[in-house]
C-alpha positions as CSV (number, residue, x, y, z in Angstrom):
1,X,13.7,3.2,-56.3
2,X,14.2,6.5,-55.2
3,X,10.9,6.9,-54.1
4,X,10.1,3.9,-52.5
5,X,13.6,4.1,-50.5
6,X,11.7,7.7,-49.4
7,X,8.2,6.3,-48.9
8,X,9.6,4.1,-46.3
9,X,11.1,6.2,-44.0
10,X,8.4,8.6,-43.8
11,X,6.3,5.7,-43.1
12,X,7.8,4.6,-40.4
13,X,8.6,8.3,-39.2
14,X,4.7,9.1,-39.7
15,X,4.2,5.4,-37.2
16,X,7.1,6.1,-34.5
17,X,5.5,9.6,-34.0
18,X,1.9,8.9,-33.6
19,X,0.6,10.8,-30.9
20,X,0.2,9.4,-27.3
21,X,-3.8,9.4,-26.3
22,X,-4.9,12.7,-24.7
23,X,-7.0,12.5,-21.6
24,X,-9.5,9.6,-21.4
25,X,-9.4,7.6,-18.3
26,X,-7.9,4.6,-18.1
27,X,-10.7,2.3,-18.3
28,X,-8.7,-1.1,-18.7
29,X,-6.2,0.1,-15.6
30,X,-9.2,1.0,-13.5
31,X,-11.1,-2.5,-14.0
32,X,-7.7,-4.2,-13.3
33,X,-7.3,-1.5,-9.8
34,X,-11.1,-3.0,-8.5
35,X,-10.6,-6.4,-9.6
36,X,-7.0,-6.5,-7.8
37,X,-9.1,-4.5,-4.1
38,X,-11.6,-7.2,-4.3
39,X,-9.7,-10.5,-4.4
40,X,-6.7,-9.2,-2.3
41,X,-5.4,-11.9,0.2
42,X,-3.6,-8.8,2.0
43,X,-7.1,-6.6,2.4
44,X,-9.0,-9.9,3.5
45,X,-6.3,-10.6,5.9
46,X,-6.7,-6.9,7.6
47,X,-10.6,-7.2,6.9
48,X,-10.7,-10.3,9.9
49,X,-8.1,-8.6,12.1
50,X,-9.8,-5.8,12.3
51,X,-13.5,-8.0,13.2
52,X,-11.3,-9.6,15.6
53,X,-10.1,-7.1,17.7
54,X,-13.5,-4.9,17.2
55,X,-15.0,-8.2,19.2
56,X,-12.3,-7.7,22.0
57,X,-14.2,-4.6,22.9
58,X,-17.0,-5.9,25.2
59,X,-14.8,-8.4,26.4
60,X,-12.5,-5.7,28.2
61,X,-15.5,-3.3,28.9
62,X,-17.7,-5.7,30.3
63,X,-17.9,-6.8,34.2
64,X,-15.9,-9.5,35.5
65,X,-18.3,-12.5,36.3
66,X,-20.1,-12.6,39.8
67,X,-18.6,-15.3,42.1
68,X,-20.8,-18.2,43.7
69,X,-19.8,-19.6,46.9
70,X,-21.1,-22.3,49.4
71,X,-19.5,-23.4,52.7
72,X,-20.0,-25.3,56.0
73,X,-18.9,-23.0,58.4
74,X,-18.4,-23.4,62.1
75,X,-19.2,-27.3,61.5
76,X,-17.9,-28.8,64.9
77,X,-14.9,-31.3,64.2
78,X,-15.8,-33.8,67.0
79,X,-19.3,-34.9,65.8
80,X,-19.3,-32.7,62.2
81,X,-23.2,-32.5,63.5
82,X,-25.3,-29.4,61.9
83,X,-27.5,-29.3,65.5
84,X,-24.8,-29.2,67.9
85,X,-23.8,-25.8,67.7
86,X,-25.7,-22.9,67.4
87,X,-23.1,-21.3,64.9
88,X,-23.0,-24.1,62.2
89,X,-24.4,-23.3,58.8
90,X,-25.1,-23.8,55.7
91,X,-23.6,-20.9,53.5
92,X,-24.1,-19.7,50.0
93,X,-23.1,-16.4,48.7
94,X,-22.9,-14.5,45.5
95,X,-20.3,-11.4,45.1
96,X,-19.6,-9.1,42.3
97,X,-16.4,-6.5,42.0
98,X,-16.7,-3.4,40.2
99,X,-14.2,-1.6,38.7
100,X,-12.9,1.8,40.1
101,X,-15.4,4.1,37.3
102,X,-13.7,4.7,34.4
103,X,-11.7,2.1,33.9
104,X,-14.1,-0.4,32.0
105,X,-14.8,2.7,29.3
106,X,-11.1,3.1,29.6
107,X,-9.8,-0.5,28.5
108,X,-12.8,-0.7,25.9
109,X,-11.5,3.2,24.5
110,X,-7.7,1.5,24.3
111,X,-9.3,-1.5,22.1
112,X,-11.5,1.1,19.6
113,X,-8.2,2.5,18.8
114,X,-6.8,-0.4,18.4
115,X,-9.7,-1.4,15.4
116,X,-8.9,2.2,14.5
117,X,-5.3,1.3,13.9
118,X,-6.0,-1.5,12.0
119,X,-8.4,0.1,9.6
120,X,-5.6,3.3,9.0
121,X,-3.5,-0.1,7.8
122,X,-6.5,-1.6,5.8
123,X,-6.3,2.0,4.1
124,X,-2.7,2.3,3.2
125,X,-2.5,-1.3,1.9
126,X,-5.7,-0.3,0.0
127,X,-3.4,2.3,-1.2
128,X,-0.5,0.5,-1.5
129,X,-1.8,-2.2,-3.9
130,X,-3.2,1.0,-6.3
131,X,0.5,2.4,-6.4
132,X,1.5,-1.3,-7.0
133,X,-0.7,-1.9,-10.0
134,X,-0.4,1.2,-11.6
135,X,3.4,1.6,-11.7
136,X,3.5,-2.1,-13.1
137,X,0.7,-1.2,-15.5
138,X,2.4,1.9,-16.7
139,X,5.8,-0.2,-17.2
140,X,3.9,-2.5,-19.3
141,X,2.5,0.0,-21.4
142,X,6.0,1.6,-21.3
143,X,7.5,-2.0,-23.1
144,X,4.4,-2.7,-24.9
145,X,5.5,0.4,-26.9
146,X,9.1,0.0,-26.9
147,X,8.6,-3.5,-28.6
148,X,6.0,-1.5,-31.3
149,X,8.7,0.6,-32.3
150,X,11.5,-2.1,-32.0
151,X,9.5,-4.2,-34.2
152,X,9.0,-0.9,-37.1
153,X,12.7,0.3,-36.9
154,X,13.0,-3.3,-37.4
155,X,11.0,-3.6,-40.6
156,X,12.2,-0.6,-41.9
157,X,16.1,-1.9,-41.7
158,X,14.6,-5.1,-43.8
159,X,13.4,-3.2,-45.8
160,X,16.3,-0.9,-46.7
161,X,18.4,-4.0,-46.6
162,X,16.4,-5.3,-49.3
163,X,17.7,-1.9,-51.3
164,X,20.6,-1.7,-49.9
165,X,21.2,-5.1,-51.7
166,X,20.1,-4.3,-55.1
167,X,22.8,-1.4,-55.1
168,X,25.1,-4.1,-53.9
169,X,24.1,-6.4,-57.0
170,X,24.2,-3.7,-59.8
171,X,27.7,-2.3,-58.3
172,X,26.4,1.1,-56.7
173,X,26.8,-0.4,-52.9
174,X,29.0,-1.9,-50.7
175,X,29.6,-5.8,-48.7
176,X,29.7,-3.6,-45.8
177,X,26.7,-1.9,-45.6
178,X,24.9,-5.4,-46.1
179,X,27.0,-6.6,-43.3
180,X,25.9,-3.0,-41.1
181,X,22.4,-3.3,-41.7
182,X,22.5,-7.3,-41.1
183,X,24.0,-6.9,-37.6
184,X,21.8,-4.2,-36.6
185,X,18.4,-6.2,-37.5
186,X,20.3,-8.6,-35.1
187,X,20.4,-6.7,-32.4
188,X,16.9,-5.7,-32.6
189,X,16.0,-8.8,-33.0
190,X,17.6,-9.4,-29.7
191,X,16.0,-6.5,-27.8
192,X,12.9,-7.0,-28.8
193,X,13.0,-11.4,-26.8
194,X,14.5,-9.1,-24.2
195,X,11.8,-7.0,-23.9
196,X,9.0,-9.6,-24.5
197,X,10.6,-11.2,-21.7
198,X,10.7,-8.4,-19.3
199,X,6.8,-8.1,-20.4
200,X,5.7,-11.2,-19.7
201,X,7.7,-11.5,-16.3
202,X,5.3,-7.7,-15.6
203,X,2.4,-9.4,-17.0
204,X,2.3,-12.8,-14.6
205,X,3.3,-9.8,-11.9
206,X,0.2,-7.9,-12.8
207,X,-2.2,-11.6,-13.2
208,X,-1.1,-12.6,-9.4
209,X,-2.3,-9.2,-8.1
210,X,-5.8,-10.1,-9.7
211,X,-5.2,-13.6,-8.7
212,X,-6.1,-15.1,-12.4
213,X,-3.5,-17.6,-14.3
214,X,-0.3,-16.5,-15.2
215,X,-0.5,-17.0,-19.0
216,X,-4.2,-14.6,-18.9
217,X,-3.3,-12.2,-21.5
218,X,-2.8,-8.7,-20.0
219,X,-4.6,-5.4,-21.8
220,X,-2.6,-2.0,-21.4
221,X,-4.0,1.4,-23.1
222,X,-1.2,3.9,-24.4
223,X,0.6,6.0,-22.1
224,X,-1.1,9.1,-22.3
225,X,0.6,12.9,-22.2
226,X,1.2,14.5,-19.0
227,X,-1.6,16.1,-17.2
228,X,-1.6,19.8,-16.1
229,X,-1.7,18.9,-12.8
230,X,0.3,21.6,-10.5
231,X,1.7,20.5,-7.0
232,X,2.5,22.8,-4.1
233,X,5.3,21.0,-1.9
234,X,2.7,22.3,1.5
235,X,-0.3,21.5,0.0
236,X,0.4,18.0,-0.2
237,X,1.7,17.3,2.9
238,X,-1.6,19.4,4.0
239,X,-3.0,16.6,2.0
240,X,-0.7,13.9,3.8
241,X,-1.6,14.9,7.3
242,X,-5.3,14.5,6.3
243,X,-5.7,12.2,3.9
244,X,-2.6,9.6,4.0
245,X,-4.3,6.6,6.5
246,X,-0.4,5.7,7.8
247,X,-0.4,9.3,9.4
248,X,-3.9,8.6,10.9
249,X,-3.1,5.6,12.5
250,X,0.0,7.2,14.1
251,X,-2.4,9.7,15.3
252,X,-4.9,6.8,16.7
253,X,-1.5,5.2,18.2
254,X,-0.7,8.6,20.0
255,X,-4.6,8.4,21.2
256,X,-4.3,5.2,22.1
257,X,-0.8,5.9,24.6
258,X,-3.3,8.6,26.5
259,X,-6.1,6.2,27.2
260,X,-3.0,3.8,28.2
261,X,-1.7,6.7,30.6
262,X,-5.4,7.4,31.6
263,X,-5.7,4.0,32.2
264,X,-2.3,3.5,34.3
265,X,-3.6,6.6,36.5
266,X,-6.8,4.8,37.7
267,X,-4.9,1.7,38.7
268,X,-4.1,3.7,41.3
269,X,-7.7,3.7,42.5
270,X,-9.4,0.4,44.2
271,X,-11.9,-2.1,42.9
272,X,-14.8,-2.4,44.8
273,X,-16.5,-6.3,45.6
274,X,-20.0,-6.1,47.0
275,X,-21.6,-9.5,48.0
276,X,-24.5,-11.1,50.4
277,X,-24.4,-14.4,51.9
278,X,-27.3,-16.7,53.1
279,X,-26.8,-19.1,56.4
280,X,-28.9,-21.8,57.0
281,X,-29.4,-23.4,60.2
282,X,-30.7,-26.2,61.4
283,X,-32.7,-26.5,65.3
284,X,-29.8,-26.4,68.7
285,X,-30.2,-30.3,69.6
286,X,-29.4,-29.6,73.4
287,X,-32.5,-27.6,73.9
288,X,-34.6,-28.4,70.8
289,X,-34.8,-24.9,69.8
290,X,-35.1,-24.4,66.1
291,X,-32.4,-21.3,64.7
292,X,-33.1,-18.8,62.6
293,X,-31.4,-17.9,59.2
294,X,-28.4,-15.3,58.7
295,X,-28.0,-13.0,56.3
296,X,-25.2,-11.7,55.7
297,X,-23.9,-8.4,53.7
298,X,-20.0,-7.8,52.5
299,X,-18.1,-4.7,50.6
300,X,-14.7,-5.1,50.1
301,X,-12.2,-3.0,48.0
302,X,-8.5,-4.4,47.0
303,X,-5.3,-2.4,48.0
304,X,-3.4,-1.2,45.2
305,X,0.2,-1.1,46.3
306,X,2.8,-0.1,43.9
307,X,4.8,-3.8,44.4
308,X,7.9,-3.4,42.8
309,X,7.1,-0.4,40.6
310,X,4.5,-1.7,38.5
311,X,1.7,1.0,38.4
312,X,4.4,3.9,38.0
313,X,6.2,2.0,35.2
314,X,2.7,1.7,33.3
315,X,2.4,5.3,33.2
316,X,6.1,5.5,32.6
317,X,5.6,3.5,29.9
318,X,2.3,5.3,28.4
319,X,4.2,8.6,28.4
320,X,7.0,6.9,25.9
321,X,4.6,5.4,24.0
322,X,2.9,9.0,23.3
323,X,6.4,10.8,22.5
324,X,7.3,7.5,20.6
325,X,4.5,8.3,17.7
326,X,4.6,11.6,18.1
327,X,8.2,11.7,17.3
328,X,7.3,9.1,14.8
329,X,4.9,10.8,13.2
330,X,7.2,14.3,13.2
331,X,9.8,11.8,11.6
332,X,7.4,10.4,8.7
333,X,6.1,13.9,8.2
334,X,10.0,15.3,7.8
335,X,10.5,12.0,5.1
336,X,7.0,13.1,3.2
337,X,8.6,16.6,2.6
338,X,11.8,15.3,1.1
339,X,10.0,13.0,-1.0
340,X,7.4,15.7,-2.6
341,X,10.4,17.9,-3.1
342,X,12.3,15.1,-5.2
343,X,8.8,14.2,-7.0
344,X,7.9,17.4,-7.4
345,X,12.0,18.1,-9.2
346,X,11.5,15.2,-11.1
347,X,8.1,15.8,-12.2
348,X,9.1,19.5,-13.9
349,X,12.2,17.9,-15.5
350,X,10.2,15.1,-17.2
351,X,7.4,17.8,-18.4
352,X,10.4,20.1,-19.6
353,X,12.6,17.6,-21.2
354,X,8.9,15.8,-23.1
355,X,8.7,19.4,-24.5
356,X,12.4,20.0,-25.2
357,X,12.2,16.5,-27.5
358,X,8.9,16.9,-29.0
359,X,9.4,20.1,-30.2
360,X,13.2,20.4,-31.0
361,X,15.5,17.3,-31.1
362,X,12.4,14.9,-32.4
363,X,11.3,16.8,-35.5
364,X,15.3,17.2,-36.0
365,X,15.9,13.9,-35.8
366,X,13.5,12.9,-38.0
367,X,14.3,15.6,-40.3
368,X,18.2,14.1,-40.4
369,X,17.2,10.6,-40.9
370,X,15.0,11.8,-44.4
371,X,17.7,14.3,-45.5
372,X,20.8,10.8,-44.8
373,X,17.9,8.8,-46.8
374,X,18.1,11.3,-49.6
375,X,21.7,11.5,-49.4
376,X,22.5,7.4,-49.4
377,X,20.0,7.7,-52.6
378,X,21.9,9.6,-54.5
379,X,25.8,8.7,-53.0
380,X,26.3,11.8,-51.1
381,X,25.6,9.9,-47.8
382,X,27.1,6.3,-46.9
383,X,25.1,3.7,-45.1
384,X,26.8,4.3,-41.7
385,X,25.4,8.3,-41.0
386,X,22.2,6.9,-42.1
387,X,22.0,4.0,-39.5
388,X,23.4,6.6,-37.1
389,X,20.2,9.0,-37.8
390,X,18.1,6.7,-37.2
391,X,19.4,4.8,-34.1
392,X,19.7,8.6,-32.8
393,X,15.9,8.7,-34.2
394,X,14.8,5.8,-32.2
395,X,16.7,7.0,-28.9
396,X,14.7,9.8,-28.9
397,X,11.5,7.8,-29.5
398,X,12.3,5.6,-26.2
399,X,12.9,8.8,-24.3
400,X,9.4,9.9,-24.9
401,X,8.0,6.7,-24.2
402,X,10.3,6.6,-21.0
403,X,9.1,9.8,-19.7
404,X,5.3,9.7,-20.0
405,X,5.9,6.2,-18.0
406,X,8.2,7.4,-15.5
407,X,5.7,10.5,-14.9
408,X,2.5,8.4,-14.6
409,X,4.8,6.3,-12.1
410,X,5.2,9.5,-10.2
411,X,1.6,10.7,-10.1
412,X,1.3,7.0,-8.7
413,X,3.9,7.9,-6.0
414,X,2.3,10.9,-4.7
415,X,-1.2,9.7,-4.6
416,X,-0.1,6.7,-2.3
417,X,2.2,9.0,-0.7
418,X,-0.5,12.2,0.2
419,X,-3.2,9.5,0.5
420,X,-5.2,11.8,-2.5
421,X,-6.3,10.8,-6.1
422,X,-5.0,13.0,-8.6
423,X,-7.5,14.6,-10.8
424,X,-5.8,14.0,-14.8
């Protein structure tokens, strides 16, 4: 009995500690990242908002439509005769304004920023949805696990159980330690619907960000170890100001204030209207003499009066647009830095706390659980210090798990965060 009691647990020590997968891609998590970029509502959604305002460029940058125009003018009112003055005619006449220069190329330079804009926010919720299905991915993989070793502590309680009651039945144990074991089965028993629930609430998360049914069954790899990977707190908010499309578009906004401010400066300068006109007259009835044709030739320019402040307050406003994104982009820069620093601290403490447990307080652990094992064997140990190994055993475990999830989560962070890809 002895040796089966032994057998067991090294089982189940040998399974708990099987190594995490070293550093093939994840395949499964990369078909589920393009599957969730090609059926996203959200991308779609930025994909026809930025087609719509790209066609609002040659509307604003185009001229205004020519003007037609026909009149009777100097028709006498007594007889409303077209022979009775020499004056009367028939009038049609075409006019076009043109824009001070500039300011066509101006209003169509304001729109391209504005497609601009929109495409730095197709990029970031590009991003965004990446960060979104690998941290969810990584939690499932996290629980996936969890619920693996739940399920062997689990079987390995049964089967000391079984042992424990044999000792019961030939005198050599106790009510008690039945009772122990018992209750603890229990509450793994209960973690483990916990944790299948938690999995499945991820799961129908991860199947709406594909858009598939909510039941589809949901593949996750192991978590794998830690990469190498070394971060410089500079370097990526180099990488931020470069690469992250939320910076670029407050750059585009900040662009897009001058052309505002360029534009408010040339409202200060006229529109011109050129036109030509074409009379038509008939013969002078008092002396039968037949009238030539006028032609007639206009240029015109509007007046552009400051009424009520309305020219100064668009440059006004231009200039606090500018310093509002700058500022703004000063401000998301400051929030970047304080969010690598606490990345960056959290990353080095879950690198040196996986190698503080895998090399020390695992392979104690486990090392305590066999020697309690022995121990209960032979009567030296009672059934409580082994129960306590091995819960401490299984903390440990989780840990580990808990760790190589909560780093991948963070690699996740950054990369959405410095708009890079991090090269594992």
């Amino acid at each position: 009995m002895k040796i089966i009691f032994l057998c067991l647990a090294a089982v189940w020590l040998v399974s708990v500690n099987e190594a995490p997968a070293q550093a093939p891609p994840d395949t499964v998590l990369h078909r589920y990242i393009d599957r969730a970029l090609q059926v996203s509502p959200r991308l779609n959604a930025f994909r026809a908002q930025q087609l719509a305002v790209n066609r609002r460029i040659p509307q604003v940058s185009s001229l205004p439509d020519p003007r037609l125009a026909f009149s009777l003018n100097n028709l006498p009112i007594n007889s409303f005769s077209f022979t009775q003055e020499g004056m009367t005619g028939k009038v049609i006449a075409i006019s076009q304004t043109l824009p001070f220069p500039g300011k066509l190329s101006t209003r169509g330079d304001i729109v391209r920023q504005d497609e601009m804009i929109v495409l730095r926010q197709f990029e970031d919720e590009r991003n965004n949805i990446i960060r979104e299905v690998k941290k969810t991915y990584y939690e499932l993989a996290y629980i996936k696990r969890v619920i693996r070793i739940e399920e062997q502590s689990r079987q390995l309680l049964r089967d000391i159980s079984r042992i424990v009651r044999t000792k019961y039945e030939v005198g050599r144990g106790s009510q008690q330690d039945i009772v122990k074991s018992d209750l603890e089965i229990t509450r793994i028993t209960d973690r483990i619907l916990k944790l299948q629930e938690r999995y499945q609430s991820l799961a129908e998360h991860l199947n709406a960000l594909l858009l598939r049914e909510p039941h589809d069954v949901v593949v996750v790899d192991t978590l794998r170890d830690p990469s190498n990977a070394v971060f410089r707190i500079n370097d990526l908010l180099d990488s931020a100001r470069a690469f992250r499309p939320f910076l670029r578009g407050l750059e585009e906004a900040v662009t897009k204030a001058r052309f505002q401010k360029e534009l408010a400066e040339l409202q200060w300068y006229p529109d011109f209207t050129v036109g030509v006109a074409y009379s038509q007259r008939d013969y002078l009835q008092a002396t039968g003499t037949n009238l030539n044709d006028l032609t007639t030739f206009m240029v015109g320019i509007n007046i552009p009066l400051d009424y009520g402040g309305k020219r100064s307050a668009a440059e006004e406003e231009a200039t606090a647009l500018e310093r509002m994104y700058s500022d703004q982009y000063s401000s998301v820069l400051q929030t970047l830095q304080k969010l690598f620093a606490r990345s960056d601290a959290a990353i080095a403490t879950i690198r040196e706390r996986i190698h503080l447990l895998e090399t020390g307080l695992l392979p104690q652990a486990s090392q305590a659980l066999r020697a309690s094992l022995a121990g209960y064997q032979v009567g030296e140990v009672d059934y409580l210090n082994v129960l306590d190994n091995q819960v401490k055993l299984f903390d440990i475990e989780m840990d580990l798990v808990r760790l190589r999830a909560d780093y991948w989560k963070e690699i996740a962070e950054i990369e959405f965060l410095a708009g890079i890809e991090v090269q594992s």
